[in-house]
MIGUNU-900603 format. One record per atom (N, C-alpha, C, O, CB): x, y, z. Coordinates in pm, whole numbers, plus 32768, in hexadecimal, padded with zeros to 4 digits. Each point is the difference from the previous one (the first is absolute). Glycine has a CB too. Layout:
// MIGUNU-900603
XYZ;...
//
This chain:
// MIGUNU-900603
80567F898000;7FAA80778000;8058807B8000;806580098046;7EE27F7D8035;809280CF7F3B;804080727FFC;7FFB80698063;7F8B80258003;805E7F9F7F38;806C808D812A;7FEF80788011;7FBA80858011;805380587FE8;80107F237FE4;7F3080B68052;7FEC80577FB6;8059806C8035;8023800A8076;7EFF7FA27F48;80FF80A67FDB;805680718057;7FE280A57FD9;7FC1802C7FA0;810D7F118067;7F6F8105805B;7F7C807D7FFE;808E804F7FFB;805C7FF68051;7E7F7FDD805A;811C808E7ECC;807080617FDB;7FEE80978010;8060804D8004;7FD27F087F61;7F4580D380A4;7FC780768023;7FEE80048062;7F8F8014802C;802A800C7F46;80B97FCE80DE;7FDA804580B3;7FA5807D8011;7F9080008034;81647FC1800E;7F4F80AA7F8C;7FAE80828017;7F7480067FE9;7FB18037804D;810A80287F7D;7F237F647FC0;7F887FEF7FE9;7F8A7FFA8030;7FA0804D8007;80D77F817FA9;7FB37F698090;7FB57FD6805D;8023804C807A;7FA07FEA8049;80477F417F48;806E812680B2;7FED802D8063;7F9C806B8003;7FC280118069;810A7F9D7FBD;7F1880A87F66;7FC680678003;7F607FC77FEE;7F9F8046801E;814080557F8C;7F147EDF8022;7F787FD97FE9;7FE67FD080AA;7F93801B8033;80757F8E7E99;80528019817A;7FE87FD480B4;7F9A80947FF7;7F8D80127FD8;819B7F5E80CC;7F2D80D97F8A;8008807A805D;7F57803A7FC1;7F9A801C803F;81BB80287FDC;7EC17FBB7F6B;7F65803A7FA9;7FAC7FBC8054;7FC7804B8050;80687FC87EA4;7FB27F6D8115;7FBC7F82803B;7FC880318088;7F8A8021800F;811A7F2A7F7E;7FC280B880DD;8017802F8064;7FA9807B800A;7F967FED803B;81437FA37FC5;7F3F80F87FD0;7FB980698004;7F7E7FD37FE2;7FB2800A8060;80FF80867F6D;7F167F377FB3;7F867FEB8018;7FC07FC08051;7F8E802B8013;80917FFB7F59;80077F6880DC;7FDC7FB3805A;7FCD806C805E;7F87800B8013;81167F2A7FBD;7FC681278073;7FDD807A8070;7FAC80327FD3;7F9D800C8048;8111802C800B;7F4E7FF47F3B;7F9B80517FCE;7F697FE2801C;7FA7804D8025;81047FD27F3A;7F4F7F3A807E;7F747FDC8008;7FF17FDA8086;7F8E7FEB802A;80537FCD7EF1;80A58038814C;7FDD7FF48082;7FC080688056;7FAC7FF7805A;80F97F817F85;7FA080F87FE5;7FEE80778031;7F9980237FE6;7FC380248065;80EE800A7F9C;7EF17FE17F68;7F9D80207FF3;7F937FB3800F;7F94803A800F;80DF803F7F93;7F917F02805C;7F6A7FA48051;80007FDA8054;7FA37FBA8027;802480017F64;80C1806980D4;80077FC88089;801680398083;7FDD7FDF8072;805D7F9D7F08;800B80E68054;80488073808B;7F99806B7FBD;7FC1802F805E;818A7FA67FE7;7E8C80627F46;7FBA805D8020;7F7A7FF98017;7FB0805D800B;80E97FF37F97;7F517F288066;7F397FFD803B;7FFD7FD08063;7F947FFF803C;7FF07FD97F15;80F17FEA80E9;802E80168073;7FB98068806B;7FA5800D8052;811B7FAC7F25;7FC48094803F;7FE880A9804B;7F8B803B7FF4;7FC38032805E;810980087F76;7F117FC47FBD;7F61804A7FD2;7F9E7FC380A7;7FBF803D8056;80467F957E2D;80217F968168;7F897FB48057;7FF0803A807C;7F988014803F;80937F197F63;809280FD808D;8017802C8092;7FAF809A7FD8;7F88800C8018;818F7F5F804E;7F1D80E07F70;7FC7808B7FEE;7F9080018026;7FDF8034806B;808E80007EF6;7F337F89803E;7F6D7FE57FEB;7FD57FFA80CF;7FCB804B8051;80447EFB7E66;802080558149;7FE57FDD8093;8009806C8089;7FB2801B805B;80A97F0D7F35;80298103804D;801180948040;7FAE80397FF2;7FAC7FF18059;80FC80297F95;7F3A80387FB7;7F7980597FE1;7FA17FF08030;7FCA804F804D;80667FC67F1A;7F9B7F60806B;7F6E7FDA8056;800E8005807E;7F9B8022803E;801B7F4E7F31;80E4806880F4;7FB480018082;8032809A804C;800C80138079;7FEF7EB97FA0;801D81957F7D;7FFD806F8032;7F7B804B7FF1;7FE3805C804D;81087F987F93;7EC67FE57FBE;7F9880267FC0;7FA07FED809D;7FD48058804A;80687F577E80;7FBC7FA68144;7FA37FE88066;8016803B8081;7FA7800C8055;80387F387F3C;80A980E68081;8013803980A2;7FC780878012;7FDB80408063;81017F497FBB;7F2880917F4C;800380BF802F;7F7880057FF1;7FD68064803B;811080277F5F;7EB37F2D8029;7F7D7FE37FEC;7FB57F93805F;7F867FF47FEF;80BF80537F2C;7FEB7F7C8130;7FD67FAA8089;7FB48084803D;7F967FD2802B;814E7F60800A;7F1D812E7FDD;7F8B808D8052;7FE980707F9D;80258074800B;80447F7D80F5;7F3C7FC37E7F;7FC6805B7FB9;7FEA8096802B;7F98801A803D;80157F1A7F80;80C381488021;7FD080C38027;7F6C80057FD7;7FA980348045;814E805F7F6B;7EEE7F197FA9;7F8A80407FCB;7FA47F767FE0;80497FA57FD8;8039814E7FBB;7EF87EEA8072;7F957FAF7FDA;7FA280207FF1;7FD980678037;806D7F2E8009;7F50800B7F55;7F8380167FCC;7FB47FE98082;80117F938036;801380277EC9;7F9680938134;7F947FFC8064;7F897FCB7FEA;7FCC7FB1804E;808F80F37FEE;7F577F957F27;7F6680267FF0;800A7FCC7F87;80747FEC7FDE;7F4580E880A6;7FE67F0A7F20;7FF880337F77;7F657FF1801E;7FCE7FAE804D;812080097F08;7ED280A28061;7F8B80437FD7;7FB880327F8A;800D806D7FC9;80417FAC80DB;7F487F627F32;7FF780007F57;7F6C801B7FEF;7FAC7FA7800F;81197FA07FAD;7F1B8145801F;7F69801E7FBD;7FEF7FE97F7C;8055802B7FB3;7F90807780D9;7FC27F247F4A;7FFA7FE27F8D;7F4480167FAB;7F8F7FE38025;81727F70803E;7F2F80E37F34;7F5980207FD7;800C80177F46;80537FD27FB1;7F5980D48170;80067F967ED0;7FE580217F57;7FAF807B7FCE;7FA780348044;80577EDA7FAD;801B810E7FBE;7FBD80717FC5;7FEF800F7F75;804E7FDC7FA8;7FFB807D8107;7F437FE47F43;7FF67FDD7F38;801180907FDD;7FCD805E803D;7F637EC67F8D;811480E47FD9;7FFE80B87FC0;7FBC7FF97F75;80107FB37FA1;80F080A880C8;7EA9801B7FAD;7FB780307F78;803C802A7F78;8039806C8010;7F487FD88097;80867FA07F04;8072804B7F97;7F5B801E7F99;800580427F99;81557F10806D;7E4D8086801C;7F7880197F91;7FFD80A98019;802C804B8058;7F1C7EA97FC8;8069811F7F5D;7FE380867FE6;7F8A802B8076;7FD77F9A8038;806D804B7EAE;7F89807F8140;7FB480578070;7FED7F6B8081;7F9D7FE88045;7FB481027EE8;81227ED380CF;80267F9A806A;7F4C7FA58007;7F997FFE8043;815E80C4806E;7F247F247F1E;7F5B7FC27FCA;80377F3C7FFC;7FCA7FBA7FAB;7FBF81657F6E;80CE7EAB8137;801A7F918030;80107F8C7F99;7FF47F888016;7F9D80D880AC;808F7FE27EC5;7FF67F827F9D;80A27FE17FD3;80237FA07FBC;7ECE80A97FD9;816D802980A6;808B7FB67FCB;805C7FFC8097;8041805A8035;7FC380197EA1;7FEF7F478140;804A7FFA8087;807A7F987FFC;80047F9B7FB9;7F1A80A180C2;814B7FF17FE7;80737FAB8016;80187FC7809D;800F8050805C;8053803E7ED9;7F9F7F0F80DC;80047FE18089;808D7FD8803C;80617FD57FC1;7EB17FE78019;80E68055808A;80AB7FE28045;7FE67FE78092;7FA2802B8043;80F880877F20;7FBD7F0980BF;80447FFE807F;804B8023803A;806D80087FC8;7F607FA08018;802A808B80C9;808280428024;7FFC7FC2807B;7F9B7FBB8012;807781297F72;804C7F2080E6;80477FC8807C;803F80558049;806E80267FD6;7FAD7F287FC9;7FBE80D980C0;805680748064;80657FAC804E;7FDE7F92802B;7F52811D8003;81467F817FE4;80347FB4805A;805D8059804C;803B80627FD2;7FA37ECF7FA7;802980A480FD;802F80288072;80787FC7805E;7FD97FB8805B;7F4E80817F81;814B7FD8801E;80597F9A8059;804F80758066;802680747FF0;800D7EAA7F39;7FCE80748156;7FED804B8077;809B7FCD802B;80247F8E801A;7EAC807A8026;818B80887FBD;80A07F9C8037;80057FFE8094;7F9D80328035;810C801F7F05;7FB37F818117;802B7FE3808D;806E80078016;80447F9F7FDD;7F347FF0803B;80CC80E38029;808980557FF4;80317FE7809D;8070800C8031;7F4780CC7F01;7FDD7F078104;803A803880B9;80087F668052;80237FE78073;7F3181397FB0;80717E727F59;802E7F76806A;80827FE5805A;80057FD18072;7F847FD07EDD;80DF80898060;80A37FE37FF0;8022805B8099;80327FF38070;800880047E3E;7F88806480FE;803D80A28025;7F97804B8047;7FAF80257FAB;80E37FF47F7D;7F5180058133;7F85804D8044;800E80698011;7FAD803A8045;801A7F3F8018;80B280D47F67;7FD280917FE4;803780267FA4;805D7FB77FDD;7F7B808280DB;8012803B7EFB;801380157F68;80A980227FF0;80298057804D;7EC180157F85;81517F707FF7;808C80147FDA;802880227F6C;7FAE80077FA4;806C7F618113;805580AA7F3C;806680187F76;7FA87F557FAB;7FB37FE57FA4;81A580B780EA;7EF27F237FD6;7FB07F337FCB;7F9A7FF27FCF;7FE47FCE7F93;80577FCB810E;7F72809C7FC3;7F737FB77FE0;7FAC80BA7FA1;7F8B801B801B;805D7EDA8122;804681427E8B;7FB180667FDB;800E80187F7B;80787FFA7FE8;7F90805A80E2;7FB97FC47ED1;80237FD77F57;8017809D7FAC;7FBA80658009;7F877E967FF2;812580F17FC2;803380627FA1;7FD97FE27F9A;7FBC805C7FD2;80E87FD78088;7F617F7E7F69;7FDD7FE37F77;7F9D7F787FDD;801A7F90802D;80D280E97FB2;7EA57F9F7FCE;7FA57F7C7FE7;7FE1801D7F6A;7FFB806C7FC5;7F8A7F67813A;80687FB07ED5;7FC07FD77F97;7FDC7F7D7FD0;803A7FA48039;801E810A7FAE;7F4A7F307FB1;7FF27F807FE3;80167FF47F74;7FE380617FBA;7F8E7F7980FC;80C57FAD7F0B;800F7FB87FA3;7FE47F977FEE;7FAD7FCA8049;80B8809F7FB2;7FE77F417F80;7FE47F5D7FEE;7F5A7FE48011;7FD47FA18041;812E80198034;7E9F80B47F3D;7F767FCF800F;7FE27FBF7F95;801880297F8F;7FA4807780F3;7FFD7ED57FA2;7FD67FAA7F87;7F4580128043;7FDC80378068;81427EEA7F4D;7E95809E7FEA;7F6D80028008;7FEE7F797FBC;80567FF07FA9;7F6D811B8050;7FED7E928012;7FDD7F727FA5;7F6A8017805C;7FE280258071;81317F057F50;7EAA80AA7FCB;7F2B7FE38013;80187F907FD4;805E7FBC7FD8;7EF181137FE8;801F7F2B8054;7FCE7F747FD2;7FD37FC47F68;7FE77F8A7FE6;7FD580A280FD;803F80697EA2;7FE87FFA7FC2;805F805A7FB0;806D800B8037;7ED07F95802B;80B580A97F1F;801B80737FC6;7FBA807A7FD5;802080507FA9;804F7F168036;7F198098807F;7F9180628024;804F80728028;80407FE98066;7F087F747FE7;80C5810E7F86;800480AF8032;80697FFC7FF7;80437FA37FD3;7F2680A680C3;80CB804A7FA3;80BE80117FF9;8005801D8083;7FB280438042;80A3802C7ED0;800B7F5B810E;7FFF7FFE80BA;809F8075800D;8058801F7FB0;7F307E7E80A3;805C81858038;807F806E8013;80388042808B;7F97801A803C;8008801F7EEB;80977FDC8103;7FF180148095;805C80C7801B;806080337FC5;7FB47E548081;7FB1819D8003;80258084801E;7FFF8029807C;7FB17FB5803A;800D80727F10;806F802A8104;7FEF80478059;7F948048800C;7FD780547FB1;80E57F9B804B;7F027FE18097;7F4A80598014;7FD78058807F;7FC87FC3805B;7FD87F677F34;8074814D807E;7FFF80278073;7F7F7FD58052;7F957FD17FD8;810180DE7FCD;7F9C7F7480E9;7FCD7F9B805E;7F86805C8031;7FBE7FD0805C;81307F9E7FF0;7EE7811A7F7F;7FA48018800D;7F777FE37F9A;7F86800F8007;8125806C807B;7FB67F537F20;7F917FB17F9F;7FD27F907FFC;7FCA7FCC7F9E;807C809C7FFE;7FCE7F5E80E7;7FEA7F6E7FE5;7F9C7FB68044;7FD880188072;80FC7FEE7F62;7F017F947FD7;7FA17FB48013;7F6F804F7F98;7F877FE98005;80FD7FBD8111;7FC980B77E94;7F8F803F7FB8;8040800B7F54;807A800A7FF7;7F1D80968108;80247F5E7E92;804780037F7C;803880707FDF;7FBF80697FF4;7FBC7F097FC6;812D8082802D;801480847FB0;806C7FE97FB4;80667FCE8031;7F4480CB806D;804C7F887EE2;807E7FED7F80;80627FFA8021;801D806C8034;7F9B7FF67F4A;80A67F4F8086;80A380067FE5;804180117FAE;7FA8802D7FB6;80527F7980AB;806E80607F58;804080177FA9;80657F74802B;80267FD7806E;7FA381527F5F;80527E9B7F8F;805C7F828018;8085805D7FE0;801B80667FC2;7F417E9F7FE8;80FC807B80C1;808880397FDB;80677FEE7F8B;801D7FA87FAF;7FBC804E8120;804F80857F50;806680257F54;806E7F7A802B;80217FA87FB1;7FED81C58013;80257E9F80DB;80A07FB77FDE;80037F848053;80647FBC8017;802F81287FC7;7F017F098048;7FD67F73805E;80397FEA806D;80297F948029;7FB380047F2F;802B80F780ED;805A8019808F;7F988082803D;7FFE806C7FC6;81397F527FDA;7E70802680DF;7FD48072804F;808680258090;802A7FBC805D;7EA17FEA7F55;814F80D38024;803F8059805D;7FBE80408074;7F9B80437FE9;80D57FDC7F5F;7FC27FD48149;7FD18049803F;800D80707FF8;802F80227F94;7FCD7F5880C0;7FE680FA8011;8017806F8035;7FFA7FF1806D;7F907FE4802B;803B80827F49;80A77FA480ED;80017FCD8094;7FDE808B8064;8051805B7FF1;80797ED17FD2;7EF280E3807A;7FDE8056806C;8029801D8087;7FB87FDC805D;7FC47FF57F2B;80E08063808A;80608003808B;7FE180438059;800B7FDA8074;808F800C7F2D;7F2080C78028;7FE0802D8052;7F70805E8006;7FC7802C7F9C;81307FA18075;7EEF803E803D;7F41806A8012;800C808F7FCF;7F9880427FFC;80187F548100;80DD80AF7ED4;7FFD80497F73;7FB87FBB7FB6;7F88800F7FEC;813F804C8015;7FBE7F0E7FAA;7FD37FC67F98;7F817FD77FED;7FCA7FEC7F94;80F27FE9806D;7F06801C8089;7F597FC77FD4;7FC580277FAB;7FE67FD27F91;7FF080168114;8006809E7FA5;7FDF80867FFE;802880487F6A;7FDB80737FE8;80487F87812B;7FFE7FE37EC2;804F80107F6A;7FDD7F907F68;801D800F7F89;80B68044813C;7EE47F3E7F83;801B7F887FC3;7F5F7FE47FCB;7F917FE5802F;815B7FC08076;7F6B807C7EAF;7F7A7F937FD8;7FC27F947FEC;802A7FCE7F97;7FF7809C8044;7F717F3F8065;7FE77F62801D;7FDE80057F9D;7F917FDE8029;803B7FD580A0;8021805A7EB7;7FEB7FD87F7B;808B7FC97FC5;7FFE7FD17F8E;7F3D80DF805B;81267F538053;807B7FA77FDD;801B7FB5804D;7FC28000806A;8091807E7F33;802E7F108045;7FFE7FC08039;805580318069;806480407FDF;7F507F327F81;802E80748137;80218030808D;80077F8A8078;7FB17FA6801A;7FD5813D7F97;80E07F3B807F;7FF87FB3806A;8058802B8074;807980107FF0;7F4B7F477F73;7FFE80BF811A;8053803380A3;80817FA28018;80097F8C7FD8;7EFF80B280B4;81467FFA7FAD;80A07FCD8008;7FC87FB9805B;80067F857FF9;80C381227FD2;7EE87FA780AF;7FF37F778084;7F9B7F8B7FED;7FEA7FC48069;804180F08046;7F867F147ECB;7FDD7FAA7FBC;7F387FF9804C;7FA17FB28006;81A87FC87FC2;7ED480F28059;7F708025806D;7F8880227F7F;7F8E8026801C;810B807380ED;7F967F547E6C;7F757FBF7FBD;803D7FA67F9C;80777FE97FEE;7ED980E68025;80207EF17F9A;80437F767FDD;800D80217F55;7FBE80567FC6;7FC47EE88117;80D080797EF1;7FFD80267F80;7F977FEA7F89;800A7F8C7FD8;80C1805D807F;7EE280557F6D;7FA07FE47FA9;80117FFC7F73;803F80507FBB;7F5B7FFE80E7;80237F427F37;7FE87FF67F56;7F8B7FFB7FE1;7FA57FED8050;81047FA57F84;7F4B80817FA7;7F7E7FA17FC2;80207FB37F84;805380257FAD;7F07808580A4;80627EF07FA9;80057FA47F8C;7F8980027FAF;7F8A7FEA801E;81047F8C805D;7FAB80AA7F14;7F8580137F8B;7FE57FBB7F7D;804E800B7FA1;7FD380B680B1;7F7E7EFF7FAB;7FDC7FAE7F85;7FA680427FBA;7F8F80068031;80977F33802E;7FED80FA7F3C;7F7A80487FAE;800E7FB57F73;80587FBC7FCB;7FA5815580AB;7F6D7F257F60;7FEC7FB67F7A;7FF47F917FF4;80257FC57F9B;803380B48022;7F637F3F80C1;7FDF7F98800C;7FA97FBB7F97;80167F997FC0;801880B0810F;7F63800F7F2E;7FC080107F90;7FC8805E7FAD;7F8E800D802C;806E7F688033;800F80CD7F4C;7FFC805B7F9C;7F6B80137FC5;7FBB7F9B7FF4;813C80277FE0;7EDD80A6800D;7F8680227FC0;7F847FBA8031;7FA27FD67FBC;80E880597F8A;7F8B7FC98165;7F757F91801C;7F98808A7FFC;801380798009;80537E8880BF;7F2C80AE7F29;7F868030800B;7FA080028054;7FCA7F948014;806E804F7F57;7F9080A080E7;7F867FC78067;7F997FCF7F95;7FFD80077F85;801C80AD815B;7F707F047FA5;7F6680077F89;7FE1808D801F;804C80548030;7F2A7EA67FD9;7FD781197FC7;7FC880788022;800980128081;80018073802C;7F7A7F897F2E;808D7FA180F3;7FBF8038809A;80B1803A801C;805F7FB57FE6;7E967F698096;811B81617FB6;80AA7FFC8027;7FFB7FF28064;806A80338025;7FFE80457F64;7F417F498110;802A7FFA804E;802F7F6D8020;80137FD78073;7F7B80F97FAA;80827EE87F73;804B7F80802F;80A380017FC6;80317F9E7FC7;7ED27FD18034;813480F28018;8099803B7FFC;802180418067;7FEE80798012;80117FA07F1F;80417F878128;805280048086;809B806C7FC8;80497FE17FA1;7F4C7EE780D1;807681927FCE;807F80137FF1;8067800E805F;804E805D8015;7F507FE67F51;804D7F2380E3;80657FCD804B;80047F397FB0;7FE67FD47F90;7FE08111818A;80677ED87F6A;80157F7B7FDF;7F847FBD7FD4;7FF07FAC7FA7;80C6805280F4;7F1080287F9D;7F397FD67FBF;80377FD77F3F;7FFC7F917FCC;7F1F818A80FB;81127F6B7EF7;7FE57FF37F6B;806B7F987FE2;7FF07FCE7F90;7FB3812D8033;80AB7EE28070;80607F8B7FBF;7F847F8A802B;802F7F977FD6;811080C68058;7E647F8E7FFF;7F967F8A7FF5;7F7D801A7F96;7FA37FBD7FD4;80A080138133;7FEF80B67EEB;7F62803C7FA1;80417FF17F8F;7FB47FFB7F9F;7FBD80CA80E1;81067F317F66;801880027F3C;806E7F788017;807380057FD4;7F8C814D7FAD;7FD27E4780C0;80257F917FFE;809F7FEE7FE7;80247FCD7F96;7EED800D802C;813880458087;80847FF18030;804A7FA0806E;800E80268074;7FBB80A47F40;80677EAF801B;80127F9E806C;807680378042;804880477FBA;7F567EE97FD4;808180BF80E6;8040802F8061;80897FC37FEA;806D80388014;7EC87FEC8082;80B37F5C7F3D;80977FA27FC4;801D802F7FC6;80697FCB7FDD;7F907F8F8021;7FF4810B7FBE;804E80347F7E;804880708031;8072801D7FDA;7EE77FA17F74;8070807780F9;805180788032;801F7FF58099;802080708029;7F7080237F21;80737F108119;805B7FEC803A;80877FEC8002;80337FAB7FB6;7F2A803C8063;80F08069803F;80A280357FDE;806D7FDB8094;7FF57FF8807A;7F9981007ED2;80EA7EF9803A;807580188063;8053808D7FE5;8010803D7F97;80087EB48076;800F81288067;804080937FE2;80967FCC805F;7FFD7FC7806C;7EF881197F84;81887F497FC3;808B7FEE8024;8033808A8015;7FE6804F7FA5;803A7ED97FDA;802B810B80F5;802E80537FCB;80907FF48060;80107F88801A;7F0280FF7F7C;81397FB48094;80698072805C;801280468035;801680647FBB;800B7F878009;7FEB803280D1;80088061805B;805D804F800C;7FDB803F8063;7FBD7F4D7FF0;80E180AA7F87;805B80388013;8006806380A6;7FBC80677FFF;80437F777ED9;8033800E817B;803D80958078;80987FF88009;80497F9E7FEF;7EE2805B80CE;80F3808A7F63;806580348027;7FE08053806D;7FA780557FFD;80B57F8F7F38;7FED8005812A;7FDC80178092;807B808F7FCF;803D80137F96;7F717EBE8137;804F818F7FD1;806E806D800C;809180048028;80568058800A;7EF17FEE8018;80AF7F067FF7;80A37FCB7FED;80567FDB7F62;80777FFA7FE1;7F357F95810F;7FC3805D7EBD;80567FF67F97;7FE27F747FD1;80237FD77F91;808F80D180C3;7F037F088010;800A7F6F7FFE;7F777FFE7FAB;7F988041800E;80F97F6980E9;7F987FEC7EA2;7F9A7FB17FB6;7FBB7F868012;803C7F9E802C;803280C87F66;7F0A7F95804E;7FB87FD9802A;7F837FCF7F87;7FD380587FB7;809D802F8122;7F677F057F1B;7FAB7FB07F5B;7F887F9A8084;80117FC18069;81177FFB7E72;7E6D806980D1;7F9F7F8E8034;7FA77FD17F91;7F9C80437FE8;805E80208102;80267F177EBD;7FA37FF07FA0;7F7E7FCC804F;7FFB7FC1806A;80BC80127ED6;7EC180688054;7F8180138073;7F917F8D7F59;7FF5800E7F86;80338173815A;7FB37E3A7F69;7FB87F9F7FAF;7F6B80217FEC;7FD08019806F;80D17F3F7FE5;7F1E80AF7F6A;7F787FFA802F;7F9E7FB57FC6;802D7FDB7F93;800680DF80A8;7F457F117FD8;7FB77F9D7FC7;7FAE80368019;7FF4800C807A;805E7F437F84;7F4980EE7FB3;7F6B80348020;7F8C7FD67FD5;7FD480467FA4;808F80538069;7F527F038016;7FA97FBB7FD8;7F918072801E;7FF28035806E;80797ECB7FB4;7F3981247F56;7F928043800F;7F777FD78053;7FB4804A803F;80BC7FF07EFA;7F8D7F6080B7;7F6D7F90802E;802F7FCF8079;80747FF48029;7F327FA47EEE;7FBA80428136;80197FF98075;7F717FC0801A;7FB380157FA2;810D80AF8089;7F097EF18043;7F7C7FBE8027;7F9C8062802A;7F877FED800B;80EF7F4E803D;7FBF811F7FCB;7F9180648013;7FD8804B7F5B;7F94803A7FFA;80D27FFA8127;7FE47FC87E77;800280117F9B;805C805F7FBA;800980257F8B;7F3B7F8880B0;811A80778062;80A1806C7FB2;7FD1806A7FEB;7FC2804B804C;80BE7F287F27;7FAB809A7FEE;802E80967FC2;7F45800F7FBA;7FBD80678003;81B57F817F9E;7E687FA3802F;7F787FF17FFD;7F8D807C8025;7FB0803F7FBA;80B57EDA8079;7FC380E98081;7FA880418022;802280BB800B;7FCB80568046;7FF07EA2802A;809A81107F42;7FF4806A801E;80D0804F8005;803E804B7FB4;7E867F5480DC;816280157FF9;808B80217FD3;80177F798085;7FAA7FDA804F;808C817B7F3C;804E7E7D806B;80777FAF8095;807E80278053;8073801F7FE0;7F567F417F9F;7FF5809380F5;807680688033;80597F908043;7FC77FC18059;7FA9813A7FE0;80FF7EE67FAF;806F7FBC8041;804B8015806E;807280087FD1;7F8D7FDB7F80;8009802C812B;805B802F8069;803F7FA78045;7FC77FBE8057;7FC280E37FBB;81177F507FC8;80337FA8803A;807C7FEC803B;80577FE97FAC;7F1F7FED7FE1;80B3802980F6;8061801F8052;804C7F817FF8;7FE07F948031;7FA581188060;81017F797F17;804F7F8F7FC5;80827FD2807F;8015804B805F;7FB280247E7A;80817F188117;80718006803F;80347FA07FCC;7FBA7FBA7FB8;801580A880FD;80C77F7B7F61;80417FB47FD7;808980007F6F;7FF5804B7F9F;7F1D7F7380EC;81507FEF7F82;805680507FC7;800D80657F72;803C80697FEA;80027EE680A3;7F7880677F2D;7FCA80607F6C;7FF280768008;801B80547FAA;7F717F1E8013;804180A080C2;7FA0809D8047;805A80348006;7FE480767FEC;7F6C7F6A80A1;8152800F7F8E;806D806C801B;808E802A7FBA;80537FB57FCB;7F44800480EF;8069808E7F4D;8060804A7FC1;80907FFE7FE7;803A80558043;7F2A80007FFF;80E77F657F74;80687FEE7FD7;8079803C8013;8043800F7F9A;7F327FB48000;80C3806B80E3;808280617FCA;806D7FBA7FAE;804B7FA68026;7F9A80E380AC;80137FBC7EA5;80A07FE37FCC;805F802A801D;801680788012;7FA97F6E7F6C;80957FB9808E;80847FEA8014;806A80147FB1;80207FA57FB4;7F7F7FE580B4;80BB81087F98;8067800D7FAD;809C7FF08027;8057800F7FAB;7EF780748000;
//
């Protein structure tokens, strides 16, 4: 048998060493660095949970009116072209002083807003939309305007100048969280060009007419997603994604009769508020 014999030392040395580097390479990159990622990851989370083990800020309340209204678009409003919609007041009530029992830099908010709003029904009935509703309007119908950038901004209120100065037709909210933040959710165009008969007094213009121009409640029963954003006067950030499920119908007959009022004093971890961790 022959020999084999190897005359390109340099060669093969430079092909080892190539070998070698890649080997690290893929050690390094599928092994030591998800590794580390894993440790990181882990860090984070249990800094996340310590500094959030005594929620500063939580959902207290949420508070859901809900009703309907038909608008006239007919000529001398004579009830023959109407558009019907739905709307939802809502109300969420925060809790600043559990942690903290008296108002501080911590527990007192500089900056709010919400984002990340999604809407899904039950059907593809109306155009649904959510806005900011002042809280002296509520539980009664009044137009919103949908949003241009799919982000409501507060206006935070610090002091009884600023009250005093402040118009509740925007969106507003007190630093010491002493009212709750309001929306409304709006579905219109549910149905388009309905018609009364002669008699017009069987046109409810509340939840009554979503049973008078035959509107199943499955269809426009909704989820609403959105984002809490605070920034307290330390600087510290703060996210609470807020879920909601609003079933219109009910055994007494819901939105049916007229309008449903929801009041419900929430708890538990969902309910609270996230500080991120930088």
């Amino acid at each position: 048998m022959k020999k084999i014999r190897i005359t390109h030392h340099k060669t093969v040395l430079t092909i080892f060493v190539l070998i070698l580097c890649i080997l690290f390479f893929l050690y390094y990159d599928l092994i030591f660095k998800a590794s580390y990622a894993k440790d990181e990851f882990s860090t984070q989370v249990e800094k996340i949970a310590e500094q959030n083990e005594n929620p500063i800020f939580k959902i207290q309340k949420i508070l859901i009116y809900s009703s309907a209204n038909a608008i006239d678009k007919s000529e001398n409003e004579s009830l023959q072209d109407l558009s019907i919609l739905q709307y939802s007041d809502i109300a969420i009530t925060l809790d600043n002083t559990s942690t903290i029992y008296e108002l501080t830099n911590e527990n007192t908010i500089k900056e709010l807003y919400i984002d990340n709003i999604h809407i899904s029904t039950g059907s593809d009935k109306g155009h649904q939309y959510v806005n900011y509703k002042s809280a002296l309007d509520f539980a009664k119908y009044k137009e919103i305007k949908e949003l241009n950038d799919e982000k409501i901004e507060y206006h935070v209120v610090s002091t009884n100048d600023e009250n005093n100065q402040t118009d509740y037709q925007t969106p507003t909210f007190y630093a010491d969280c002493s009212n709750p933040i309001t929306l409304e959710y709006m579905n219109e165009d549910i149905i388009t060009n309905y018609a009364a008969s002669s008699d017009s007094n069987t046109i409810s213009f509340n939840g009554k007419v979503l049973q008078e121009a035959g509107i199943d409640l499955n269809d426009i029963n909704y989820s609403l997603h959105f984002t809490i954003h605070i920034v307290n006067n330390l600087n510290e950030e703060f996210i609470c994604p807020v879920r909601l499920q609003v079933d219109l119908s009910g055994d007494d007959g819901g939105i049916y009769k007229g309008y449903k009022y929801d009041n419900t004093s929430v708890s538990g971890y969902e309910y609270n508020f996230i500080k991120i961790v930088k």
